[in-house]
N, C-alpha and C positions, 0 to 999 in steps of 0.2 A: 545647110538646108534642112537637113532631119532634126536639127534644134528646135529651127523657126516652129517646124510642123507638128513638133511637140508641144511647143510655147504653147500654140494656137490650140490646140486639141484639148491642152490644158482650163486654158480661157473659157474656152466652151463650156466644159466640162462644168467647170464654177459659174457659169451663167446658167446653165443649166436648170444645175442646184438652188441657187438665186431665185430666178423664175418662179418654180418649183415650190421656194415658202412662200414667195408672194400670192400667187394663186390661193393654196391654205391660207396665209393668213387673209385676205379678201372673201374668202369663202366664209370664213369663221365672222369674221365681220357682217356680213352679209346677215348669216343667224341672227347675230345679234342683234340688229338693226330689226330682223323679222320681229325678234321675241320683242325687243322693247316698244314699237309699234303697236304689237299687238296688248301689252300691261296699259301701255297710254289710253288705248279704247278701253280696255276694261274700267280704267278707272274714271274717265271720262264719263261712259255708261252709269258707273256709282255713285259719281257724282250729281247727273242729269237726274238721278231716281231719286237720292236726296235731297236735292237744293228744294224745292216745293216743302216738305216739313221742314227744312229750315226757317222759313217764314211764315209767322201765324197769317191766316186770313183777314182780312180787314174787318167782317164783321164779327172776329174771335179776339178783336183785340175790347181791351177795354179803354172807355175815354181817356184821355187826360183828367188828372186831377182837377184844375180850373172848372172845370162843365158843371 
């Protein structure tokens, strides 16, 4: 009986522990999910501010050759 009770104590024990990184590593995930969310807007943002000079205006372009 004091084996079994051992066994089990033991189980626990290493569940425990188990739990324990799971927790940390979902937490650390969690960060990083923050951080990376937050670089995707940033870049999004620098993008949105660019893409307009990327494209000359229409009345900045010059005709086509043919005209």
């Amino acid at each position: 009986m004091e084996e079994r009770l051992i066994e089990l104590e033991s189980r626990v024990a290493f569940q425990d522990d188990a739990l324990r990184k799971l927790e940390e590593m979902a937490a650390e995930q969690a960060r990083q999910i923050y951080r990376m969310s937050q670089e995707l807007e940033a870049v999004k943002s620098q993008l949105k501010a660019s893409a307009p000079s990327l494209l000359a205006r229409q009345e900045d372009e010059a005709p086509p050759p043919h005209y």
